[in-house]
DRENMAR-239002 format. One record per residue (C-alpha): x, y, z; residue in three letters. Coordinates in steps of 0.25 Angstrom, whole numbers, plus 5000, padded with zeros to 4 digits. Layout:
BEGIN
XYZALA ...
//
This chain:
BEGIN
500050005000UNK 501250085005UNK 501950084990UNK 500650114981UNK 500650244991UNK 501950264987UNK 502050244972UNK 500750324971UNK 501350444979UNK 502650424968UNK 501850424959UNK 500850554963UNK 502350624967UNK 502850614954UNK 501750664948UNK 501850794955UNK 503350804951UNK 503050784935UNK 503450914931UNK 502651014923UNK 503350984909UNK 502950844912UNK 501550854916UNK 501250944904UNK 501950824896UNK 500950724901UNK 499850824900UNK 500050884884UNK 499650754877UNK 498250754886UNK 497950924882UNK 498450894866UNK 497450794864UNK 496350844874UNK 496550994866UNK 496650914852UNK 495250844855UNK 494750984858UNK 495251044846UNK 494650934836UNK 493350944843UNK 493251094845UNK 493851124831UNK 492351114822UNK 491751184832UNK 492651304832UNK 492951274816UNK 491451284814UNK 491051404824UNK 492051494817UNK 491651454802UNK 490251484806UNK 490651644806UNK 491851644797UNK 491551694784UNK 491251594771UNK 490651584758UNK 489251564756UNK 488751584771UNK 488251694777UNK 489751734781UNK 490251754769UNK 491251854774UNK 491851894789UNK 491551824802UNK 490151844808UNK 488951774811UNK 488251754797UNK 488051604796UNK 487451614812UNK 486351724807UNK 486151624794UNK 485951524803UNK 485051604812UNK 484051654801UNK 483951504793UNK 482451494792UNK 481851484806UNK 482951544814UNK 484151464823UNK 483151504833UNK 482051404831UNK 483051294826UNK 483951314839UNK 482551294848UNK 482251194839UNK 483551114843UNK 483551154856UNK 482051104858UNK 482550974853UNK 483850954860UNK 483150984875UNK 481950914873UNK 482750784870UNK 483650814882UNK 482450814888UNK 481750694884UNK 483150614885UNK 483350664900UNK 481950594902UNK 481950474896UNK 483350424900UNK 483450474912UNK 482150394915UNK 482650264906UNK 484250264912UNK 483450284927UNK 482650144923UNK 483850084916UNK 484850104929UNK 483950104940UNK 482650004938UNK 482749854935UNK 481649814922UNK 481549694914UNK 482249724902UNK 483049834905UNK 484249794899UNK 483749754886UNK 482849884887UNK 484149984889UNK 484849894878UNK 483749924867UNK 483750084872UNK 485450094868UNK 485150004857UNK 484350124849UNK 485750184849UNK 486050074840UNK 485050124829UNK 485550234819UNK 484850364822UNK 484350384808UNK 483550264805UNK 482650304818UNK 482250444812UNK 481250384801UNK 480350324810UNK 480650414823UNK 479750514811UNK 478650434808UNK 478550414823UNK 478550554824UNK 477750604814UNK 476550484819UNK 476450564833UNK 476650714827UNK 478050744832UNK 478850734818UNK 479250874815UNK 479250924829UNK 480550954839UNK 479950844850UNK 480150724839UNK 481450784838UNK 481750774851UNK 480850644853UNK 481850574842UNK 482950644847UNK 482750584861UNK 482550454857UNK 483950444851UNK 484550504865UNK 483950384872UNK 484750264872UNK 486250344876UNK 485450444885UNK 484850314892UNK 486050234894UNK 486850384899UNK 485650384911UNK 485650244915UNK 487050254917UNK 487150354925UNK 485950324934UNK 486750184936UNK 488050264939UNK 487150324951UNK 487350234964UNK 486050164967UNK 486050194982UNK 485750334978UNK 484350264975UNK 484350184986UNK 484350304995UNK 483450374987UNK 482450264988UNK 482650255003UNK 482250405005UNK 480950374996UNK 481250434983UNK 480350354972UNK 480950324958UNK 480850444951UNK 481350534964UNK 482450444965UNK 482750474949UNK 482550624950UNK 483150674963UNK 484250574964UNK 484850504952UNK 484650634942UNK 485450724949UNK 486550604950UNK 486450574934UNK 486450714932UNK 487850694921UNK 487050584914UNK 485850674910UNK 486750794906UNK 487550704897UNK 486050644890UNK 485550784891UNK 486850824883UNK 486750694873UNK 485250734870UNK 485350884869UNK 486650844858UNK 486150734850UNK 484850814849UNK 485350954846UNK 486350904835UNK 485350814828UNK 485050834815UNK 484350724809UNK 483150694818UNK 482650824817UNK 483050824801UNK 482050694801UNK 481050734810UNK 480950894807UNK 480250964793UNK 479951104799UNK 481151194797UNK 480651284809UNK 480951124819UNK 482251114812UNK 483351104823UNK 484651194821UNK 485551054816UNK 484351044804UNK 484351194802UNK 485751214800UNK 485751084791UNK 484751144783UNK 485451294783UNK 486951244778UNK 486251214765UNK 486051324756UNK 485551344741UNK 485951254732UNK 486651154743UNK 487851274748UNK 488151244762UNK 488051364771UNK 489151324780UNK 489251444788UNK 487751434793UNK 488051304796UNK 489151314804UNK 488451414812UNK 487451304814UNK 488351194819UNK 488951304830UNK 487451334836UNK 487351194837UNK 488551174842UNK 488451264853UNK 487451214862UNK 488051074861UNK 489351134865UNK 488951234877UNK 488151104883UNK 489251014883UNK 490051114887UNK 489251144901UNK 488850994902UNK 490250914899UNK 490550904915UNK 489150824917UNK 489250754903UNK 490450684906UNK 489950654920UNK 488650584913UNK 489650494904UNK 490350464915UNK 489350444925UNK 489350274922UNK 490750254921UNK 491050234934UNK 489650154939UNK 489850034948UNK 
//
């Protein structure tokens, strides 16, 4: 016991006396790659926020740096306005229907004992296994049967479907990485079910829900081809269709400027969110990890 003190002292000591030249030696390789990563992720955004207000040929900005191709974007047909509430109607209300749903199904899944839960759980991931496009078709007919084809809930409805299989795995892992003797004592001092779920295991799954809230409000504010099956009205569009329907101008010219306008409005609420929420997303990966 006496020598493992030892070598671990040695070994903590000459760690304190690696002089600085040495430390930065160890610690240059980890910064170059980590600040590479950063570069070749970060380098379309910056590449595409300042093309949108550089001057080019055959957009709005034809010469100087200004905010044309923004003010194109602004004014195509019914106004940025209605397609940004448009998406952002979309996008919330599949958070919303998502937070519901699996975080009642993962609560089952971890929690409550049922014939066939396993096989029940398998068949939920195994939707993931279906290609995305080949569900549209008939999600439409289904839609236009009970009156919600062209309307922003069938969007969201669809889109929430979609969300279901990951989002539920993501819940019922992180209700499991919850010790169970927090229910136990909660049951003790007379909470029913539903108490127990709300004022105990919610607030102790919090990074699991952020990180299916931030999943759902993604996939469904970047989507383009649900609501290019599902929309016909130009005023339901969302802002991925109506910048997709904006880049083409007469005769098949693409108007790169608008569109790059475009793809940094979308790009920003996507990256401000991840930005504030990246501490608790992590946190809901990793909230699993380490169970048992």
């Amino acid at each position: 016991m006496s020598t493992l003190t030892d070598i671990r002292a040695s070994t903590s000591g000459a760690r304190r006396r690696r002089s600085p030249f040495a430390q930065a030696a160890v610690r240059t390789p980890y910064y170059v790659f980590t600040g590479g990563l950063a570069i070749l992720f970060l380098f379309p955004l910056v590449w595409t926020s300042v093309a949108s207000v550089s001057p080019r040929a055959g957009t709005a900005q034809a010469s100087g740096y200004g905010f044309a191709n923004y003010v194109t974007l602004a004014n195509y047909q019914a106004g940025i306005w209605v397609y940004l509430f448009n998406s952002t109607f979309v996008s919330l209300l599949t958070v919303l229907l998502t937070l519901i749903v699996t975080t009642l199904g993962g609560y089952a899944f971890a929690r409550f004992r049922f014939p066939g839960k396993d096989l029940l759980f398998m068949g939920t991931l195994a939707i993931l296994m279906v290609p995305y496009a080949t569900l549209l078709i008939p999600l439409y007919v289904l839609l236009n049967r009970v009156g919600l084809q062209n309307s922003l809930v069938g969007v969201a409805l669809v889109l929430t479907m979609f969300q279901l299989p990951f989002s539920t795995f993501m819940m019922r892992i992180s209700f499991e990485a919850v010790p169970r003797e927090l229910d136990e004592a909660a049951l003790v001092d007379g909470c029913s079910s539903f108490s127990l779920l709300w004022r105990v295991l919610l607030p102790a799954v919090k990074p699991g829900l952020i990180t299916v809230g931030l999943f759902a409000f993604l996939a469904a504010w970047n989507d383009f081809m649900a609501p290019l099956i599902l929309i016909n009205d130009s005023d339901r569009m969302t802002l991925p269709l109506a910048v997709s329907n904006l880049r083409v101008q007469v005769q098949g010219v693409v108007d790169y400027g608008a569109t790059e306008a475009g793809v940094v409005i979308l790009a920003l609420p996507c990256t401000i969110l991840f930005l504030l929420l990246q501490r608790h997303y992590v946190r809901g990966f990793m909230s699993g990890a380490l169970k048992g």
